[in-house]
Every structure is written in structure tokens, then in C-alpha cells.
C-alpha positions as CSV (number, residue, x, y, z in Angstrom):
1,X,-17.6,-58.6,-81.2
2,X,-19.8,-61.5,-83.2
3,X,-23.5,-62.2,-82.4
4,X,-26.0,-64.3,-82.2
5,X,-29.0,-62.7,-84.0
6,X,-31.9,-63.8,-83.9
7,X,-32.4,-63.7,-87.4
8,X,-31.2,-65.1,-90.9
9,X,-27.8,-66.6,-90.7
10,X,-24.5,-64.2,-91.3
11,X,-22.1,-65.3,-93.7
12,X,-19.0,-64.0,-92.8
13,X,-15.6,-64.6,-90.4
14,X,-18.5,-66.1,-88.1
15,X,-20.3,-68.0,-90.7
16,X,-19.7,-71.5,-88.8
17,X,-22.0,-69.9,-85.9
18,X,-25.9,-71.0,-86.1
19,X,-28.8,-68.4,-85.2
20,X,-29.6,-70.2,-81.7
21,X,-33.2,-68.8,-82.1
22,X,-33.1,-71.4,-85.3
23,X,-31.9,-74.1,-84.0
24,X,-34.5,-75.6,-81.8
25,X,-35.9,-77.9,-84.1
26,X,-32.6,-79.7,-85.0
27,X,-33.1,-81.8,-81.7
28,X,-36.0,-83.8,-80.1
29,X,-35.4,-83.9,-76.9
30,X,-37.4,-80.7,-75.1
31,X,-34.1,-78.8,-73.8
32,X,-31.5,-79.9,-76.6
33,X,-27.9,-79.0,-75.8
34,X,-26.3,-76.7,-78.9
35,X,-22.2,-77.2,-78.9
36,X,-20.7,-74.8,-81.3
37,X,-16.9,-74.6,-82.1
38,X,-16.2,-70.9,-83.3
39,X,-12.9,-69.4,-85.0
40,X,-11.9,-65.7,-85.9
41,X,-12.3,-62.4,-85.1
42,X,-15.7,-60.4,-84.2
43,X,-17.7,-58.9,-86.8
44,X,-21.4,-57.1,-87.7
45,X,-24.2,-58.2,-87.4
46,X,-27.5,-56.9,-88.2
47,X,-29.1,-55.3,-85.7
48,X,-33.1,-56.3,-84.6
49,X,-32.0,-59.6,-83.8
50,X,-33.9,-61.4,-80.6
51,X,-30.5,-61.5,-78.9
52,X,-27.6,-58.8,-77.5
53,X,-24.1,-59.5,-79.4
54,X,-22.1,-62.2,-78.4
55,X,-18.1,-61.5,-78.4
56,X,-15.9,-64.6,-79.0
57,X,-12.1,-64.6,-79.6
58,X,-9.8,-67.7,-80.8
59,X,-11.5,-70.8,-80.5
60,X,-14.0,-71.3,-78.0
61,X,-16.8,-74.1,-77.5
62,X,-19.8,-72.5,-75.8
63,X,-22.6,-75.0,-74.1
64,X,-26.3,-73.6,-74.8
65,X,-29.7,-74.8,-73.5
66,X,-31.7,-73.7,-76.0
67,X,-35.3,-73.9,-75.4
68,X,-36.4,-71.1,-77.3
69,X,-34.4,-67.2,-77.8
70,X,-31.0,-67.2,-75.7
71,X,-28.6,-64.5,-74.6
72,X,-25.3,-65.1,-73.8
73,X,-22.8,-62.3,-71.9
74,X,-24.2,-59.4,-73.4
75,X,-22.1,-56.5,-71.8
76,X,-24.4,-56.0,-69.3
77,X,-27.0,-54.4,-71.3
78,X,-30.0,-55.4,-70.6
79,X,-31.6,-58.2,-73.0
80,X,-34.6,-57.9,-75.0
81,X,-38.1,-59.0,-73.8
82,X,-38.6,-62.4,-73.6
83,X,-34.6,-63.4,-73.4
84,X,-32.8,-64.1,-70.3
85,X,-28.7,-63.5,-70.9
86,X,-26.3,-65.2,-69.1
87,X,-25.0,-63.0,-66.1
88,X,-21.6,-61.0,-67.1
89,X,-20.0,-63.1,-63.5
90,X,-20.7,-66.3,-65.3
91,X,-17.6,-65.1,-67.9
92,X,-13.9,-65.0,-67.5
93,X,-13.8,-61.7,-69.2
94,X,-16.8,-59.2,-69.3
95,X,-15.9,-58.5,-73.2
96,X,-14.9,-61.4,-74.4
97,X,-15.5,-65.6,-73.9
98,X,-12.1,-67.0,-74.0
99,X,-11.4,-70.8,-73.7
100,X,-11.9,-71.9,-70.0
101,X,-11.5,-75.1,-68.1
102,X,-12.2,-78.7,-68.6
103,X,-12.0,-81.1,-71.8
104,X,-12.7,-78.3,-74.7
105,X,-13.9,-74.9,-73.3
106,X,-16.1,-73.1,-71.4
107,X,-19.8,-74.3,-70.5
108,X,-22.1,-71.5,-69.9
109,X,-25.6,-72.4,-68.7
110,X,-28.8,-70.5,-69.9
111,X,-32.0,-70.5,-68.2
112,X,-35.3,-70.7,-69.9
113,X,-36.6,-67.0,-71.2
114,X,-38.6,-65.4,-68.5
115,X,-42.0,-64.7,-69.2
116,X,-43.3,-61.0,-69.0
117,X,-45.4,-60.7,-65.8
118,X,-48.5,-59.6,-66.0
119,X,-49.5,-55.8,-64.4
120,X,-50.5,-56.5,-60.9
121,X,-54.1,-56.2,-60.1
122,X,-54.9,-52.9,-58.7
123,X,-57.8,-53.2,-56.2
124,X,-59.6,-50.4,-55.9
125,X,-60.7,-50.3,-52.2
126,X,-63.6,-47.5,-52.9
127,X,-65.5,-48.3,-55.7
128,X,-67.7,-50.2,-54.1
129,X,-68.4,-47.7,-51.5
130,X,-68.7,-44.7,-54.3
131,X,-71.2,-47.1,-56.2
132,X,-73.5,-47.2,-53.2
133,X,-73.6,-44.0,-52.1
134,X,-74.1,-42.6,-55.9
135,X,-77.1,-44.9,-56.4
136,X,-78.5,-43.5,-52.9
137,X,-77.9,-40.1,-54.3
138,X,-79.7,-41.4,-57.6
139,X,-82.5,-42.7,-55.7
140,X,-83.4,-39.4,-54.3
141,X,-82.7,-40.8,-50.6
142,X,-81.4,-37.5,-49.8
143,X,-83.7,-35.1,-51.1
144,X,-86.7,-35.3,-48.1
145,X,-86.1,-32.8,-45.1
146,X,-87.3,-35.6,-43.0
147,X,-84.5,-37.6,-44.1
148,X,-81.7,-34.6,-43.7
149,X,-83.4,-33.6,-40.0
150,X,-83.0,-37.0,-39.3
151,X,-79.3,-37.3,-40.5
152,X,-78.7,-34.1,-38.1
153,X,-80.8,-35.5,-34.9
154,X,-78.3,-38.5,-34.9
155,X,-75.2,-36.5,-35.9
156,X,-76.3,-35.0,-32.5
157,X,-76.9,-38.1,-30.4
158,X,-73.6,-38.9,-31.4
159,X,-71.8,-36.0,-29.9
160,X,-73.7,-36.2,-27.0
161,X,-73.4,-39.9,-26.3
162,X,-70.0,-40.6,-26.5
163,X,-68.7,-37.0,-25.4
164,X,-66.1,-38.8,-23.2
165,X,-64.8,-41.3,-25.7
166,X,-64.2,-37.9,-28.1
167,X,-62.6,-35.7,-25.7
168,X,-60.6,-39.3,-23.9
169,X,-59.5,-40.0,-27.9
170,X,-58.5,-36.3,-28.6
171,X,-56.5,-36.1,-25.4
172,X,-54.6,-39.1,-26.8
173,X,-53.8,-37.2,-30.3
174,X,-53.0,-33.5,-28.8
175,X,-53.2,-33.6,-24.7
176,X,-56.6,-31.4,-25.5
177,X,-58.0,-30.5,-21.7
178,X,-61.9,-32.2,-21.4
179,X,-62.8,-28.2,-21.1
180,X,-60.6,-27.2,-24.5
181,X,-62.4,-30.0,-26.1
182,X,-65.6,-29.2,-25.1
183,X,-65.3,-25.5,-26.2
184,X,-63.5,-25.7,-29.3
185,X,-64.5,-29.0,-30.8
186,X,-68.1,-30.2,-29.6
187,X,-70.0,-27.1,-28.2
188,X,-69.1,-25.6,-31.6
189,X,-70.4,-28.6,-33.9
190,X,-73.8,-29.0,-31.7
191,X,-73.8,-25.4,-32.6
192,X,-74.0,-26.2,-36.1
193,X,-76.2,-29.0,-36.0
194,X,-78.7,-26.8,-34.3
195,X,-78.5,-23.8,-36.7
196,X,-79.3,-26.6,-39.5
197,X,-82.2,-27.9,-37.6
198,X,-84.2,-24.5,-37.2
199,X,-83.2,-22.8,-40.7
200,X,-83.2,-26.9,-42.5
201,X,-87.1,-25.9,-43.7
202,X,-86.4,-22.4,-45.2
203,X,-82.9,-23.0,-46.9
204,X,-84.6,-25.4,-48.8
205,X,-87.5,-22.8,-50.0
206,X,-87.7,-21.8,-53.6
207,X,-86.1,-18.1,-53.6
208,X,-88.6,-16.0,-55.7
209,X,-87.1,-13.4,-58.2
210,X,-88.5,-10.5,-59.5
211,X,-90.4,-10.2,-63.0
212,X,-90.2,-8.7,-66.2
213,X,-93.3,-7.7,-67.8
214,X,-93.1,-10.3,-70.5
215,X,-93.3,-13.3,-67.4
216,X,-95.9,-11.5,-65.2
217,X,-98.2,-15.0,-65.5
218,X,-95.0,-17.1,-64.9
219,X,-93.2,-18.4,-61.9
220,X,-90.1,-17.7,-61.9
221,X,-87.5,-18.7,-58.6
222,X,-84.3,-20.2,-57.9
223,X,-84.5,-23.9,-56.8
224,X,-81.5,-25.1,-54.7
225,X,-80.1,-28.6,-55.4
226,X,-77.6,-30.6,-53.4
227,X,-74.8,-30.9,-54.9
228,X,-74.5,-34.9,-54.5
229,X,-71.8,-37.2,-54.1
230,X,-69.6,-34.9,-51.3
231,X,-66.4,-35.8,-50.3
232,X,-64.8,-34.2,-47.0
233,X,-61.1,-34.2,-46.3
234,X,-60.8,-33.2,-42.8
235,X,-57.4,-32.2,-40.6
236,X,-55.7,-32.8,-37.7
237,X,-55.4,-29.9,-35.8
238,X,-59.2,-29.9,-34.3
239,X,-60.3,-33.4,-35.7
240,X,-64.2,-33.3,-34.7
241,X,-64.7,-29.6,-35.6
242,X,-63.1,-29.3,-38.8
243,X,-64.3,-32.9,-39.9
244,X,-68.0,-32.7,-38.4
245,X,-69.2,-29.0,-38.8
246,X,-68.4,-29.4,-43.0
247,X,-70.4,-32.8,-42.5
248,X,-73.5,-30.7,-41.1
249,X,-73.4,-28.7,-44.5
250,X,-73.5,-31.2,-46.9
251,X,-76.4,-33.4,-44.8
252,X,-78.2,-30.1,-44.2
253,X,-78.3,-29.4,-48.2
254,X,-79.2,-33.1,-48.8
255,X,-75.9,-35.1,-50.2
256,X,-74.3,-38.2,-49.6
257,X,-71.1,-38.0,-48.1
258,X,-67.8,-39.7,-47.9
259,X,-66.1,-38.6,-44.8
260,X,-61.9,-38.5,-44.7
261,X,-60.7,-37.9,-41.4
262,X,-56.9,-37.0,-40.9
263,X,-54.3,-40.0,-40.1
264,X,-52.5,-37.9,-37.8
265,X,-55.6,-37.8,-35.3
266,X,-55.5,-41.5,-35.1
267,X,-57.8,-42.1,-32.0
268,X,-60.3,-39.6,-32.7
269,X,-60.0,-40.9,-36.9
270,X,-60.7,-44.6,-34.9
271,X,-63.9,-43.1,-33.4
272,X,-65.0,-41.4,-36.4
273,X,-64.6,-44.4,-38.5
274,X,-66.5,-46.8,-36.1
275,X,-68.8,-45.1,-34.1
276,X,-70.5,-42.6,-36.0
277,X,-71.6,-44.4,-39.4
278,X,-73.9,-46.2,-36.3
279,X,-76.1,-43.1,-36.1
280,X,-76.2,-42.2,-39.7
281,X,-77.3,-44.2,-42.9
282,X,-75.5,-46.1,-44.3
283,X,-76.7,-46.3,-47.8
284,X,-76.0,-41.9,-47.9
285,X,-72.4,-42.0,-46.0
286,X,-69.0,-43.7,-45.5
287,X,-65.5,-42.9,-43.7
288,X,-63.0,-44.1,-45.5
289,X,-59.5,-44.1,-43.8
290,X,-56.1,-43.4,-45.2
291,X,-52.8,-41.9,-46.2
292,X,-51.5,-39.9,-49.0
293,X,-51.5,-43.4,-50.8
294,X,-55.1,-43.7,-50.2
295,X,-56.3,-40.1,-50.5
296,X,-54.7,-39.8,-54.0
297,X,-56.4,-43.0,-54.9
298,X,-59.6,-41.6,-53.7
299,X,-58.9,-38.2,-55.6
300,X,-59.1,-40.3,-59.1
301,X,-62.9,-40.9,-58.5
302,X,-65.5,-38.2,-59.3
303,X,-67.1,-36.7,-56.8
304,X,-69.7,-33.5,-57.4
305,X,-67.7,-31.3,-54.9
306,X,-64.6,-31.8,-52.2
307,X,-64.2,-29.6,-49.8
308,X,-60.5,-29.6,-48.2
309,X,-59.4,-28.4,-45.1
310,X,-55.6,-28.0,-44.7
311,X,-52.2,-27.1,-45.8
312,X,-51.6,-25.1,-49.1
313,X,-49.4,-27.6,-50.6
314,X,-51.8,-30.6,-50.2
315,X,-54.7,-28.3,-51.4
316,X,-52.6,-27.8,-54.9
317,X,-52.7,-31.4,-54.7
318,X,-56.7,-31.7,-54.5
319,X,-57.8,-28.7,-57.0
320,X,-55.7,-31.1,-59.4
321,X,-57.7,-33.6,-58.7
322,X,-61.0,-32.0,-58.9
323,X,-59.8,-29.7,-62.0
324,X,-59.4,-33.5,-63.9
325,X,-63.4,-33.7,-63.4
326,X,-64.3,-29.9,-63.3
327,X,-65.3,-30.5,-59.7
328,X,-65.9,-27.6,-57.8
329,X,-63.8,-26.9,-54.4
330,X,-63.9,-25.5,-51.3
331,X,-60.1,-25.1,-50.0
332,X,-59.9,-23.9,-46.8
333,X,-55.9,-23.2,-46.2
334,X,-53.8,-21.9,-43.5
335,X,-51.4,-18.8,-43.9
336,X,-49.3,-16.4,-41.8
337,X,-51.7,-14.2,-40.0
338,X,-49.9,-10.9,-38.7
339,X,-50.6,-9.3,-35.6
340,X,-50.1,-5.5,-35.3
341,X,-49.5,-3.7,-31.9
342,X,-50.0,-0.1,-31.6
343,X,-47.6,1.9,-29.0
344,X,-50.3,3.2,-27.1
345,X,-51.8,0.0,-25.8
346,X,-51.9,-1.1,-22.8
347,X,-49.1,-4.2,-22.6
348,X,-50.6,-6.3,-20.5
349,X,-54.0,-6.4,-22.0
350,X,-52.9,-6.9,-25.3
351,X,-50.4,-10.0,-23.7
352,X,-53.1,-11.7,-22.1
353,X,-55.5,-11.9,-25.6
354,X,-52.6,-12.9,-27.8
355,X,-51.0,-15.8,-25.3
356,X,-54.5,-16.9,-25.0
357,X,-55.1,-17.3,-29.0
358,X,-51.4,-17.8,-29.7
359,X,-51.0,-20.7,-27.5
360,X,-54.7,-22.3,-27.7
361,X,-54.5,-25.8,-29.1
362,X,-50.9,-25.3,-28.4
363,X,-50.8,-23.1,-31.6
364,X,-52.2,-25.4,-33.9
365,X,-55.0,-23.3,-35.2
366,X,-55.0,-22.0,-38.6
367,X,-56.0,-17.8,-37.7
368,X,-54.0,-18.1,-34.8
369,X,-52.0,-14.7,-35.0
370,X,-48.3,-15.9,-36.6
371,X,-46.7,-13.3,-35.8
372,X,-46.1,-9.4,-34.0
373,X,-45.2,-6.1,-35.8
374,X,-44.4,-3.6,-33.3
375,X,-42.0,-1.1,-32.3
376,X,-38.8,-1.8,-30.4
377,X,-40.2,0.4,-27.6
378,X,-43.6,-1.4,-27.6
379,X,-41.6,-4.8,-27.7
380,X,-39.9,-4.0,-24.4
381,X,-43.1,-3.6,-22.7
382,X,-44.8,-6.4,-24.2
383,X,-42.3,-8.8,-23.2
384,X,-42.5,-9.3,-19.7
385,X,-46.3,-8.8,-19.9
386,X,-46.3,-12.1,-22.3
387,X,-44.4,-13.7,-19.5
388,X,-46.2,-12.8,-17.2
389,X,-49.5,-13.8,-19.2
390,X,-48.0,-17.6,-20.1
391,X,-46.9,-18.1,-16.4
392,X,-50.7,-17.1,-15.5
393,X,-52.1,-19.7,-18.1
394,X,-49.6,-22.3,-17.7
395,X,-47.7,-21.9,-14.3
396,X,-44.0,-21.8,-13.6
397,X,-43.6,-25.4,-15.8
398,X,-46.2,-25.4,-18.6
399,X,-44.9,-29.1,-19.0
400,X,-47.1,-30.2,-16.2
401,X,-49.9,-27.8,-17.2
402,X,-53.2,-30.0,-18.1
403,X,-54.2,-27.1,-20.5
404,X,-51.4,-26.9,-22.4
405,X,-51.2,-29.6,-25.7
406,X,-48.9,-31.6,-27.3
407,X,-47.5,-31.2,-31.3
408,X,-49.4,-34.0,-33.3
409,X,-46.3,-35.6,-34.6
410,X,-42.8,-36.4,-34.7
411,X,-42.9,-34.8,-38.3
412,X,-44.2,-31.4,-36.8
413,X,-42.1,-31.7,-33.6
414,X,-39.0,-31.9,-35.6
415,X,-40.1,-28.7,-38.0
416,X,-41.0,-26.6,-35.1
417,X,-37.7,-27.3,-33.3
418,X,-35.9,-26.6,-36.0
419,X,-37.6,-23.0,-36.6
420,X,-36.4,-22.5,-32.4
421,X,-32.9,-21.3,-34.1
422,X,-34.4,-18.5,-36.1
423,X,-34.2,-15.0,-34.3
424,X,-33.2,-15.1,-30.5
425,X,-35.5,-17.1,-27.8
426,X,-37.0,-14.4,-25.5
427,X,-39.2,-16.7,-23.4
428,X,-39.8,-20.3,-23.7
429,X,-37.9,-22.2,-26.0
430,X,-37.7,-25.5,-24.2
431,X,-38.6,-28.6,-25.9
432,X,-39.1,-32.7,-24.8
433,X,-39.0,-34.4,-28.2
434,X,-40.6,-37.5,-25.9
435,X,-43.4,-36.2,-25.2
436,X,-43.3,-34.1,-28.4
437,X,-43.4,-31.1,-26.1
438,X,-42.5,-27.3,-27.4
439,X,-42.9,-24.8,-24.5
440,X,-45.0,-21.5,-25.4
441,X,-42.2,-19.2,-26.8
442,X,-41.8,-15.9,-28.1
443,X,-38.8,-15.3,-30.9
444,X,-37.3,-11.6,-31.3
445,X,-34.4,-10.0,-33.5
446,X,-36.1,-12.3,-36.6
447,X,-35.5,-11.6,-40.1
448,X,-38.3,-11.2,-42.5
449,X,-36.0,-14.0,-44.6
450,X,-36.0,-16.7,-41.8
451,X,-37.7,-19.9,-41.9
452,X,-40.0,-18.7,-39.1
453,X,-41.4,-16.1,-41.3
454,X,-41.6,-17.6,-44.6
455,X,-44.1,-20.7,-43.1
456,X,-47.0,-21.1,-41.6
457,X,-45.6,-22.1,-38.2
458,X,-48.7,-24.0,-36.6
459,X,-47.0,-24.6,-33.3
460,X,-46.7,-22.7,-30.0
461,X,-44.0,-20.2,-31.5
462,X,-44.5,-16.3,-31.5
463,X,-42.0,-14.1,-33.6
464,X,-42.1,-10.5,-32.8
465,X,-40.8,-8.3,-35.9
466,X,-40.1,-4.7,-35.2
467,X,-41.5,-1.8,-37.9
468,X,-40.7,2.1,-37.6
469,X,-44.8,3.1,-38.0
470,X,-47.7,1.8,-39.2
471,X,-47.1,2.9,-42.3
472,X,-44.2,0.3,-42.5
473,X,-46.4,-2.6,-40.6
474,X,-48.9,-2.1,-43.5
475,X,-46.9,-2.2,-46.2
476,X,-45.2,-5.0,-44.4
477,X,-48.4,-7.2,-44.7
478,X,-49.5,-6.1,-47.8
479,X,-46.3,-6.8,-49.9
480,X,-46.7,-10.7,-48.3
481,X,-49.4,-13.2,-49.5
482,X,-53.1,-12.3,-48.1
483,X,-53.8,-14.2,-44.5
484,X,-56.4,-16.0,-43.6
485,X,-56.6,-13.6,-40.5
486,X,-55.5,-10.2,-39.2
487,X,-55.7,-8.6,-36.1
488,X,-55.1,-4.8,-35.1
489,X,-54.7,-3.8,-31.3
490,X,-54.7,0.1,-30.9
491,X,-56.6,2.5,-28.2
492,X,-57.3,4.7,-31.5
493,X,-60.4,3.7,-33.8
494,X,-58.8,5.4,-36.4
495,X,-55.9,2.7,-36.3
496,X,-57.8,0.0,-36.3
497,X,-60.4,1.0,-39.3
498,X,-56.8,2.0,-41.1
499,X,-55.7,-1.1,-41.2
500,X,-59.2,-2.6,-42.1
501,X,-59.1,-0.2,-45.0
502,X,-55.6,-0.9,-46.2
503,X,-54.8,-4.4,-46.1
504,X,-56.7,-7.7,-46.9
505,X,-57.8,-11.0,-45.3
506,X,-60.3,-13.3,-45.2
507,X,-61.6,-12.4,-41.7
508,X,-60.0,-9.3,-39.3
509,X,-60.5,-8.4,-35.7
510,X,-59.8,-5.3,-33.8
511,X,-58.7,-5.6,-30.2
512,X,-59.2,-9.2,-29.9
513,X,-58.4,-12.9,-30.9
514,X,-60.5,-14.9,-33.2
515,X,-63.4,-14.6,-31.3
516,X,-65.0,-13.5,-34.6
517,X,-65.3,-17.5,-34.9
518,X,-68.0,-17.9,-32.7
519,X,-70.2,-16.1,-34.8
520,X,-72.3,-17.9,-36.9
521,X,-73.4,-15.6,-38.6
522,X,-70.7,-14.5,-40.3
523,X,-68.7,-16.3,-43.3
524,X,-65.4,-18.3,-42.9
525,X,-62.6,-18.3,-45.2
526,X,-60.2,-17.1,-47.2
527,X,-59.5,-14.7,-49.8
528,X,-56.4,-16.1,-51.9
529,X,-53.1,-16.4,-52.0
């Protein structure tokens, strides 16, 4: 094929063609028309010219508007920046311009070049709000405990005040019951809130070290800072605990604060974001409101420490982040918490403690136990006791029950029905994908390989796997990544402190549910992966 380079002229079978990017200034007018009459056969040209090749065969007149650089059928390769080519269906053949109708050839129009577009502005919709609350921080607005009890006293006076608009908004994102509500989300902050109040004066004591004999005349003590510009990323699953109690923290040691409530809790995200900034200041904290979009934009800022509750993949996702600024991070993940059932306990007890914590929040707690390791003996027992302990919870339809929640989403509805195909459905297993409605199940004959096992499953769905001893049920849970929970039901003490001793997890409880969380007093979290 020939070409139209953009540069020096070619002498050669060609040699009649002009450069087009040359030939502007032959003609006055401001869109001059170039008519070129070209015989022979293609040839080279040198490449780095402003324009793609041109191919032209026998004798062909070509009509050109050239305002500036010009393409023309350029094998549908893209032209360079700045040059606009003519479109391949403008041309008879998509190799070659042959001769085409009307008096002397083909006409092919050329529009002007296009000009590059300039980046779109980026807005960044929390700069602004980050500016504020770092000069607050700056200011040493934080730093009085009159200011922090203060912060607290109206953290308070907001759960106390609008109580029913929380639990009304949190029936609307997970069916919660006004009395599941009030036990699990808002007893349990207030519970925080007062703690902070009565300790607020001493945690913020100078700790006093001992002293060497050189520094006998000195002072010497460990002064505790805030931290400063906190960010929060909160949940779903229990959207005033998980997002407020972290909140009490971070006022408590003195810090601004930029709240992120989950998007999935829309009507209790709705209250967050514009009822409570009303009984805190302003100038020391924010909700901001968002997405993955938004969150990832937020994650570019610095911020002196995050701390994250939720799944393990979004949590890789934040210590990214942070690591970019050497923030520090609290990640508080989920994980598959086993459940171990001796043989000599007694069926029904042990049925009536695990549907209770199994199905609370309709399963969507994180150290909710995942899953059973029993016997095949024990199993047969258990069954019927865990029907028998759901149809006392829940009735004969737990579809009508008022104390019986709803999956958060379409998304997790959809995941949680698909896991109904692992194993075989023992009890339960019915499922209303309009009112995103999974009925408390239990799952037996299920591989360790299955979905159901390899997942967190964060949904009202119980998997029962059968081991030989204990021996097996502990090697079972130590060769998998460490929970977040574990729990141990035997009549023998022995058993219980066993599997204390040989396994690990970030909290464990013998005999019971997580009722370990209602202790203040002891530390939450995790202890890897």
C-alpha cells in the first residue's frame, strides 16, 4: 500500500502524491479542498509520519478536507493522536480505494482532527470533611476529658431518644424483633458508653514505671495519646453495635472520627448519617456514606488508624490501604467457628444453646458456631432435639415467627441458597427468595470439601460433620485456619480444658454460646488466619 506521511515528500511510484499535512497553506480559504490524481502501485513509506498508510490502486481521485493532519482508510488501526481517519465503511474495499462513482472517482470526506479531551475532574467528595476534622484534631479539641465525657453523654442521649426510630430502622434492614434489638444492639452500646464514663478519668492517667538507680530524681511514666484522625468502617450484620461501640473507643481516647456505616443496613446507615452528628460535634466527627466506590476513594486519604469490621476479603482490601501510609489497623474478621459435641451430653441441652446462638440474628453473627463435629451416634440424638429446640423458638412456621430475621440481601440470599445443595437437608431448608427468607436448617452427610465448609456461611445454616473421637475433631480444627470462636460441650472437664489446650481461637467457651460477649471485661478478637 502507499501513504500519506506526514512528513518530507516520497519520491517514488507515488511521487505525484503531496504530504496532506503540507499542504494547507497552498489554499486561502479555511477548509481548502485537496484533489489528487494518483497512478501505480503501493510502495514504502517511512514510518513516524502523522498519518496511517493510505492504499491506492489504478487511478483514483480522492477529495480531502484538509484543515490540518488527515487520515484516510487506514485498515482499521487506530490513527494517531490528534488525526481523525476516515471510517473503513466509507470505502468500497477495506484494503484498497478503487475508482467509485460520479464524474472522476471517489469523494471521501474527512472531519476536522479531534482534539484530545482533557482528564475529567475528579472531585474528591472528602477532603473537605478530612481538612476539618484534622484541624480540630490539631487544635487540641479533643484532648480535654470534659470534651470526651461530653461526646459520650450525647452518644447516650442518642440511643435513648430515638430507641424506636433504631430498632423501627433495623426491623426494615434484618426483621430484628424490638426485644433482639434492644439486647444485642443498644443495651450493649449503652454498656459501653457507661464503662467509658466511669474509667474516662483514670485511662487517661499517666502510668508510672519503675526506676533505675541512675533516674531515682526523675519522673518517668507512660503518657497515653489519641491516636487522631480515626476512621471506622462498620458492617451490616448488627449496624448500631458494630458501628457505635468502636465509636465509644475512639471518643473515649480523645480522636476525631469519621464514621462509615455499611450500605447494606440502609435505614439504620440513614439514621446514623442524619440523626446522630446532631448530638455530637461537628468540628471532631463525620458519617460519610458509600459503596465500594466511595470507601476505596476514602481509603486513599491518611488517616492515623482504621479499624475495620467485616469480611476477610474486604479486610485484605483495607490493610492495603493503610499499609500505603503505615497506618495501623484493627481488622476484626469473621471465620468458621467449629462446634464440638461430646457423646455424653445431654441432646437436648446442648440443642437448645446451639439453635439459640446458631439462629440469633438469623445466623448473621460472626462467632456464631459454623459448624458440628460429632459422632454419627451423637448426631442421631441431636437431631430431633434441634427440631424440637427450633419448633420451641420459632413454632411450627418460623416464616411467621416475629423473632426470626431476614438475610440482608439479595446477594447473600442467593449465596446461602446455593450452599442448601451441599450435604443432605435434615431440618429446614425452605427458602422465600421474596422476602429473602432461609428457614433455620441443619445440613448432614457434608464433605469437608463442600462450599458449606470452605466459607464463612453467615446465614441460618448448621452443617453437622461426623469425627471418630476427639482426637480426630481436634485435628480436624487445627489443620483449618484459626476461628474467631470455638466452643466445646462435654459433661467431662477434662474434655473441655483438652480442647482449650489443643487448639486455638480468638475467644472459646465451654458449655455455652457466646455469652463470653457480654463480658466487658474480657478482650474481643481474633488471633489470625
Amino acid at each position: 500500500m502507499g501513504a500519506w506521511p506526514g512528513g518530507r515528500r516520497k519520491r517514488g511510484p507515488l511521487a505525484a502524491c503531496l504530504p496532506l499535512a503540507a499542504v494547507g497553506w497552498l489554499f486561502p480559504s479555511p477548509r481548502p479542498v485537496l484533489h489528487l490524481k494518483v497512478r501505480g502501485s503501493p510502495a514504502p513509506w517511512p514510518k513516524g509520519g502523522d498519518c496511517e498508510p493510505v492504499g491506492v490502486r489504478d487511478c483514483t481521485r480522492v477529495r480531502v478536507s484538509v484543515p490540518r493532519v488527515v487520515c484516510v482508510c487506514a485498515r482499521g488501526q487506530p490513527g494517531p493522536s490528534g488525526a481523525t481517519r476516515v471510517s473503513l465503511r466509507e470505502c468500497p474495499e477495506p484494503w484498497w480505494l478503487r475508482p467509485g462513482p460520479g464524474a472522476g472517482g471517489l469523494a471521501v470526506r474527512v472531519g476536522e482532527p479531534r482534539p484530545t479531551p482533557p482528564p475529567p475532574c475528579r472531585m474528591d467528595p472528602f477532603a473537605d470533611t478530612l481538612r476539618r476534622l484534622r484541624e480540630a484534631f490539631s487544635a487540641g479539641r479533643t484532648r480535654p476529658a470534659e470534651f470526651r465525657a461530653a461526646q459520650l453523654r450525647g452518644l447516650g442521649r442518642f440511643l435513648q431518644e430515638h430507641k424506636q426510630l433504631l430498632q423501627e430502622a433495623l426491623a426494615q434492614d434484618l426483621h430484628k424483633s424490638a426485644f433482639e434489638s434492644e439486647v444485642s444492639e443498644i443495651s450493649i452500646t449503652q454498656s459501653e458508653i457507661n464503662l467509658a464514663l466511669r474509667n474516662l478519668r483514670a485511662w487517661m492517667k499517666d502510668e508510672k514505671v519503675p526506676k533505675n538507680l541512675a533516674t531515682q530524681l526523675d519522673s518517668a511514666f507512660i503518657r497515653k495519646e489519641p491516636f487522631g484522625l480515626v476512621l471506622v468502617i462498620a458492617p451490616w450484620n448488627y449496624p448500631v453495635n458494630l458501628t457505635l461501640v468502636p465509636l465509644v473507643g475512639a471518643l473515649a481516647a480523645g480522636n476525631c472520627v469519621v464514621l462509615k456505616p455499611s450500605e447494606f443496613s440502609r435505614s439504620t446507615e440513614k439514621v446514623l448519617a442524619e440523626v446522630l452528628p446532631r448530638y455530637l460535634d461537628q468540628s471532631c466527627f463525620a458519617v460519610v456514606l458509600g459503596g465500594p466506590q466511595e470507601m476505596g476513594q476514602l481509603l486513599e486519604h491518611k488517616f492515623d488508624y482504621i479499624f475495620f469490621t467485616g469480611s476477610p476479603r474486604v479486610g485484605r482490601i483495607v490493610m492495603s490501604a493503610a499499609a500505603k501510609h503505615l497506618t495501623p489497623v484493627t481488622l476484626e474478621l469473621g471465620g468458621k467457628n467449629p462446634c464440638y459435641v461430646d457423646d455424653d451430653c445431654d441432646p437436648q441441652t446442648v440443642a437448645n444453646r446451639l439453635a439459640w446462638f446458631r439462629y440469633f440474628n438469623t445466623g448473621q453473627t460472626c462467632v456464631a458456631p459454623d459448624y458440628v463435629l460429632c459422632s454419627p451416634a451423637t448426631q442421631e440424638r441431636l437431631l430431633p432435639a434441634l427440631q424440637s429446640a427450633i419448633t420451641r423458638f420459632y413454632g411450627e412456621d418460623p416464616r411467621s415467627s416475629l423473632n426470626l430475621g431476614r438475610i440482608v440481601s439479595d446477594k447473600h440470599f442467593q449465596r446461602l441458597r446455593g450452599l442448601l445443595g451441599c450435604g443432605r437437608v435434615a431440618i429446614g431448608g425452605q427458602s422465600d427468595e421474596s422476602e429473602r427468607y432461609i428457614a433455620p436448617t441443619v445440613l448432614v452427610d457434608v464433605e469437608e470439601t463442600e462450599p458449606v465448609m470452605q466459607e464463612e456461611i453467615f446465614g441460618p445454616i448448621l452443617p453437622i460433620v461426623n469425627v471418630r473421637s476427639l482426637d480426630e475433631a481436634i485435628d480436624f480444627i487445627n489443620r483449618r485456619e484459626k476461628p474467631l470462636a470455638l466452643y466445646a460441650f462435654s459433661n467431662s472437664k477434662q474434655v473441655v480444658k483438652r480442647v482449650l489446650a489443643q487448639t486455638s481461637s480468638g475467644s472459646f467457651c465451654g458449655n455455652d454460646g457466646f455469652m463470653h460477649l457480654t463480658l466487658a471485661s474480657l478482650p474481643f478478637g481474633g488471633v489470625g488466619r
